[in-house]
C-alpha positions, -999 to 999 in steps of 0.1 A, spaced: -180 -152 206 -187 -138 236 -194 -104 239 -210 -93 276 -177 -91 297 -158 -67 267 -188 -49 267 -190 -45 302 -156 -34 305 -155 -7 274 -190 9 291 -175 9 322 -144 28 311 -170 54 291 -186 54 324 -157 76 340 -148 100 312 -162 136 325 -193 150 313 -175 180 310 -158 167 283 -170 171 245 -158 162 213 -118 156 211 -116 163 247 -132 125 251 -106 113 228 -77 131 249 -87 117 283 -93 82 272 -54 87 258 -44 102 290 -60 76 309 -63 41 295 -34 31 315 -56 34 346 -76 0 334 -65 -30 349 -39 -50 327 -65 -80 324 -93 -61 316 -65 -49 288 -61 -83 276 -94 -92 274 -99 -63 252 -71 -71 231 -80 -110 227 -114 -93 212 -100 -74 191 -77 -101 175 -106 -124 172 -125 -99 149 -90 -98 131 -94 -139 132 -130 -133 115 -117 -109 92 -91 -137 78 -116 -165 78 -137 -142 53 -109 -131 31 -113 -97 42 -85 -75 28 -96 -43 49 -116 -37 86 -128 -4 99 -137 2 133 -149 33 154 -161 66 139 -192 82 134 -191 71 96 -194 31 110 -225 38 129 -218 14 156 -210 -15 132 -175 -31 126 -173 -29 86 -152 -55 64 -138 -51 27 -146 -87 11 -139 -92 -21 -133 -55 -29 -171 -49 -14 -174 -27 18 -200 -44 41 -216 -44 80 -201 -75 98 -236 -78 122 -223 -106 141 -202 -87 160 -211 -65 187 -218 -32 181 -201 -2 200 -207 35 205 -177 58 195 -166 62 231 -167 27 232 -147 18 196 -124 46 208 -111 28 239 -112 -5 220 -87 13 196 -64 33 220 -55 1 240 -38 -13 209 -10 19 215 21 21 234 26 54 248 46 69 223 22 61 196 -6 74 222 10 103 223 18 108 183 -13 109 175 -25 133 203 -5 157 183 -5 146 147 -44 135 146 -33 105 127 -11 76 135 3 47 110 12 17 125 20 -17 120 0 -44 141 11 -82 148 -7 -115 160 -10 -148 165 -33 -168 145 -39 -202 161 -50 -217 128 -24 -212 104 1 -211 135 22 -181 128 22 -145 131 -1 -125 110 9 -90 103 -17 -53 96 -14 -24 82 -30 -2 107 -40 41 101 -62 58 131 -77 91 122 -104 113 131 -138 111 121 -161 146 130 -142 145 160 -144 107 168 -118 79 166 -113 58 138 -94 28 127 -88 10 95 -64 -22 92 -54 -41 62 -37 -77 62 -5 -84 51 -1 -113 30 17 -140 50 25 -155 16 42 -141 -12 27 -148 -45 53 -156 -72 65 -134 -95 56 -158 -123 17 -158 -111 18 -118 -123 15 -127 -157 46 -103 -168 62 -102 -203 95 -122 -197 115 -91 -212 101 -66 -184 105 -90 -157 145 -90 -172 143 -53 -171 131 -49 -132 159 -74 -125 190 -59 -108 210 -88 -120 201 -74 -159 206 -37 -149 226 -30 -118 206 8 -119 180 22 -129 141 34 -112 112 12 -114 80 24 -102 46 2 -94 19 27 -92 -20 21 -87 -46 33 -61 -48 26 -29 -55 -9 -27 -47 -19 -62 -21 -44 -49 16 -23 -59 29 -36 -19 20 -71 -28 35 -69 -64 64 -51 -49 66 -80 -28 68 -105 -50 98 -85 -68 117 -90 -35 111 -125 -31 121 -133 -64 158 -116 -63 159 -132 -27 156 -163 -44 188 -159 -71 207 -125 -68 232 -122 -39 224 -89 -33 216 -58 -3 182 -49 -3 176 -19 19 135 -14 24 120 22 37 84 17 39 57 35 62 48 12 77 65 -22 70 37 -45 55 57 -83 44 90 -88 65 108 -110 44 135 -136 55 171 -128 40 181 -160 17 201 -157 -10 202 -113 -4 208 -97 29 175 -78 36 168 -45 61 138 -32 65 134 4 83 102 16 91 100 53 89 86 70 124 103 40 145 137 28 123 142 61 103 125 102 110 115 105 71 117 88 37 139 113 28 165 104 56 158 71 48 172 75 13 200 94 22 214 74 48 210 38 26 239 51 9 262 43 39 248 13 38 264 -6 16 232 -12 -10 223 -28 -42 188 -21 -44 171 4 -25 129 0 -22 112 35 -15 77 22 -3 62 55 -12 72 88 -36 54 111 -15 72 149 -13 92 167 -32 121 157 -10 115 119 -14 117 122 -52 146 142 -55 165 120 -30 155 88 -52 164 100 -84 200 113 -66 205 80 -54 194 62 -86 221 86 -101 248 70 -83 245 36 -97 219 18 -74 186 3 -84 153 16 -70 115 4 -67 89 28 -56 55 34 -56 32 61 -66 -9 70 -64 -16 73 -101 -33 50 -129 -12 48 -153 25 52 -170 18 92 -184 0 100 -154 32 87 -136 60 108 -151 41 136 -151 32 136 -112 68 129 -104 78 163 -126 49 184 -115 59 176 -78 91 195 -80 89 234 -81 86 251 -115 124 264 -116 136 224 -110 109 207 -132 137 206 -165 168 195 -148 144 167 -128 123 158 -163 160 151 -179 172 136 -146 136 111 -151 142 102 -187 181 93 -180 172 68 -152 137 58 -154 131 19 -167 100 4 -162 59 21 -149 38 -9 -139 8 7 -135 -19 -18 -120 -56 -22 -112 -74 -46 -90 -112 -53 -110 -138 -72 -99 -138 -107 -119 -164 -130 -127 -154 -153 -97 -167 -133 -75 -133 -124 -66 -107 -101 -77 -81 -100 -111 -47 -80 -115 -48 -55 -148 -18 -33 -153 1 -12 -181 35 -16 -182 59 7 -198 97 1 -207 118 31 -214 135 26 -248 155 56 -264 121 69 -282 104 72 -245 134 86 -232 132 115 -260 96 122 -254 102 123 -217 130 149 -223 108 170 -251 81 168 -230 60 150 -253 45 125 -225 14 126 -247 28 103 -274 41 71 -253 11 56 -250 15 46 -284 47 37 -279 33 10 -256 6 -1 -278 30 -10 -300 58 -24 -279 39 -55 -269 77 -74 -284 91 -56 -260 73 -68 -229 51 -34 -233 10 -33 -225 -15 -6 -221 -40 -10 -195 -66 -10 -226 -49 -40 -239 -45 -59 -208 -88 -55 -203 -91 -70 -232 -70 -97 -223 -90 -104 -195 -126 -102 -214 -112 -126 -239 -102 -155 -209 -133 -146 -191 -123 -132 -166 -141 -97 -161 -171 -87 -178 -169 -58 -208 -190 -36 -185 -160 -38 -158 -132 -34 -184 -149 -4 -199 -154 7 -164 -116 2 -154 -102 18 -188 -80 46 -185 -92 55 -219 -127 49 -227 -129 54 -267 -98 29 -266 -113 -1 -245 -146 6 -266 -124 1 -299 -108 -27 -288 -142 -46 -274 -159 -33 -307 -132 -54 -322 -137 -88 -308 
């Protein structure tokens, strides 16, 4: 790769930035003035920056982080769930990582995060190998007073539903041919893989149900192809102002299912559960590790005076928690765990009596049901040798549980 002429230009651009100028003042004029570059220096810059992207592929990288102080002049990669120094790529001072970032922006994203301090974006290239588009979730941010950037692939594949290893009786339950309404949340940390299941959720009613399948996601990850559904996707900050306006406005839309990429405010959950109300199905997401966890963020959300009519709301239109985990396996690689919950009348009750405390053994023991605590799913993996008992112990939600259960085998 080579590396003096980018390096020559980036310096050169540091070059012209004011001593004057300290901290976030450095960041503001290379926003106000990137523009003055020439446009081929531009693209040179940009072809760099998608062949680290190329690299990034080639290693199975799911994550890259460039610029901020916390990189110490290195590009880092996320490789198999382990963050590491990519040293064969040049290494660039924060000026220099900041300019390399900015020139991805238009202006209006320049001048978003100007204001905002943070900016989420989707990026798109062209990858010569697999000869199609390859698309990144992208979030710049500030770093003690430095530019940062981390990007995460898309898939440009969709893995099928069947590869999930689902119980054939909650796969029927998600399915908006089985239950025209109804809330079904994927929930996880970041990077536990609820976009990609999500995905796959999509693809598979694409496949049979003659459906409208209206996406609001921040920002759009997989854009899928209508088939045998009509598909829209509207990013929020470019298609739609707010999640919120997104939900609100599906509903003149002519929908069948509507896919909330994120429960994030108050707002956002009250405007799903409305619309679920009306007779329309809806996936979302939400940060948390397991099913309880789940219904009790989405309650505690809402202010105190509205947490009764929205627990009763919950428990009449709630249907499924997947709740999943991306471990380390043996491989060398990475393995999908996750708890799934099915709302039967008994959940329903001990949503509304606000006895969230005793559904966990409701899904130990609904495994006929297509039911499965994150416990029991560990130990699924031990037994097929797929993680070690130190990672499933590590991984448990409950640790007297999964040290029953190993104790067991």
């Amino acid at each position: 790769m080579v590396q003096v002429p980018e390096k020559t230009i980036l310096s050169n651009f540091v070059k012209s930035i004011p001593e004057t100028h300290f901290g976030p003042e450095r960041i503001t004029y290379i926003l106000d003035n990137i523009e003055s570059m020439r446009p081929e220096d531009r693209l040179t810059l940009r072809n760099l920056f998608n062949k680290f992207l190329t690299m990034m592929l080639e290693r199975e990288a799911s994550d890259i982080e460039v610029g901020g102080h916390g990189n110490a002049g290195y590009v880092w990669m996320r490789i198999h769930g382990k963050k590491e120094r990519v040293k064969e790529l040049p290494q660039l001072t924060t000026d220099e990582a900041a300019v390399f970032i900015i020139n991805l922006f238009n202006s209006n994203q320049r001048k978003f995060l100007a204001v905002s301090k943070n900016l989420d974006f989707s990026y798109t290239f062209f990858y010569e190998r697999r000869k199609q588009n390859v698309r990144f979730r992208a979030d710049a941010y500030f770093d003690l007073d430095t530019l940062a950037l981390n990007m995460r692939a898309i898939n440009v594949t969709i893995r099928p539903l069947s590869s999930l290893g689902f119980h054939p009786n909650a796969v029927k339950m998600m399915s908006h041919s089985y239950i025209k309404f109804g809330l079904s949340l994927v929930t996880g940390i970041t990077g536990s893989g609820k976009s990609t299941t999500l995905d796959s959720f999509i693809d598979d009613h694409n496949k049979y149900d003659p459906c409208h399948i209206v996406i609001i996601a921040s920002p759009i990850e997989y854009v899928h192809t209508s088939n045998v559904s009509i598909i829209r996707h509207r990013e929020v900050g470019r298609d739609v102002l707010s999640f919120k306006d997104g939900v609100i406005q599906s509903l003149r839309q002519d929908p069948d299912i509507i896919v909330v990429g994120e429960m994030r405010d108050p707002d956002t959950i009250m405007a799903a559960l409305e619309v679920t109300d009306t007779g329309h199905k809806v996936f979302s997401t939400l940060h948390t590790s397991s099913a309880m966890e789940s219904i009790d963020r989405i309650i505690a959300e809402c202010h105190p005076s509205e947490q009764e009519r929205v627990r009763n709301r919950l428990a009449d239109v709630l249907i499924t928690v997947v709740s999943q985990k991306l471990l380390p396996s043996l491989d060398g690689k990475r393995v999908l765990a996750k708890e799934v919950l099915i709302v039967t009348p008994s959940v329903r009750a001990a949503i509304k009596n606000n006895n969230i405390s005793e559904i966990y053994m409701m899904i130990n023991q609904g495994g006929s049901l297509g039911m499965i605590t994150m416990e029991q799913d560990l130990k699924r993996l031990y037994l097929e040798r797929r993680i070690s008992a130190e990672t499933a112990v590590s991984y448990a939600n409950n640790k007297n549980r999964i040290k029953e259960l190993l104790a067991s085998v």
